[in-house]
N, C-alpha and C positions, 0 to 999 in steps of 0.2 A: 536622307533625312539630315536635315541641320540641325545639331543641338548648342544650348549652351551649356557649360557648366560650373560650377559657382560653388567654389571652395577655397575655403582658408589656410586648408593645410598642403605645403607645396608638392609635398612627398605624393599623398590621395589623389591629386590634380594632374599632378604628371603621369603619373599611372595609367589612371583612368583613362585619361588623350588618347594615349599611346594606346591602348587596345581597343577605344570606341573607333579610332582612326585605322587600325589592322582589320577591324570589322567593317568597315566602310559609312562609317558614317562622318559627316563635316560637323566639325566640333570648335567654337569656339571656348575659350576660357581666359578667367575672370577670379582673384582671391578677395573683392570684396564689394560689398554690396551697392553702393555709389555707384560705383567704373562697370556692375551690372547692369543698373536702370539705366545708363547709358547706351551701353552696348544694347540691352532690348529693346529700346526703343527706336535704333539705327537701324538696327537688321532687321534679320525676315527668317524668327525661329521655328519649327516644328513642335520644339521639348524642351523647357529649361529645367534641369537639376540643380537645385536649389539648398546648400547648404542651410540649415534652421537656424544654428549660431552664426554668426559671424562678428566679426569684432564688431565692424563701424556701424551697424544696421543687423536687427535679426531678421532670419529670413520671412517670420511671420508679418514683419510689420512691413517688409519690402512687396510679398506678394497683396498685401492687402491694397498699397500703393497701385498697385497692377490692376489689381480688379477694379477700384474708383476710376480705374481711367478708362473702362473699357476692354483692357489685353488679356484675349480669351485663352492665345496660346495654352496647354498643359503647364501645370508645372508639376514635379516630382521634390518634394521635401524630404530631404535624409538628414539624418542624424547620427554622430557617433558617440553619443552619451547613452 
């Protein structure tokens, strides 16, 4: 399973990698939301994990972007507030 993951905080993000990757899953990652709609639209995801806040773009208004264009992929919204 390829995921992506999409967080701002670098601490959460490197973590994260590091044990979805010990678990075997292919993980890209991503701290903001721009350099994401990129990356999803390049690749060929399974899962994106999707930060809600993000500085430059919240993640509400990124998935919304998603769905007007078609990209059914899953997403998983987390939040640490």
């Amino acid at each position: 399973m390829r995921l992506l993951f999409v967080e701002e905080n670098a601490a959460l993000l490197s973590q994260t990698a590091k044990l979805l990757k010990k678990n075997g899953y292919g993980i890209d990652v991503c701290s903001n939301g721009r350099a994401a709609e990129s990356l999803i639209f390049s690749g060929n995801y399974d899962c994106i994990v999707l930060d809600a806040a993000l500085f430059d773009i919240s993640g509400l208004t990124l998935l919304k972007a998603l769905r007007s264009r078609q990209y059914s992929t899953p997403v998983l919204m987390i939040s640490a507030d």
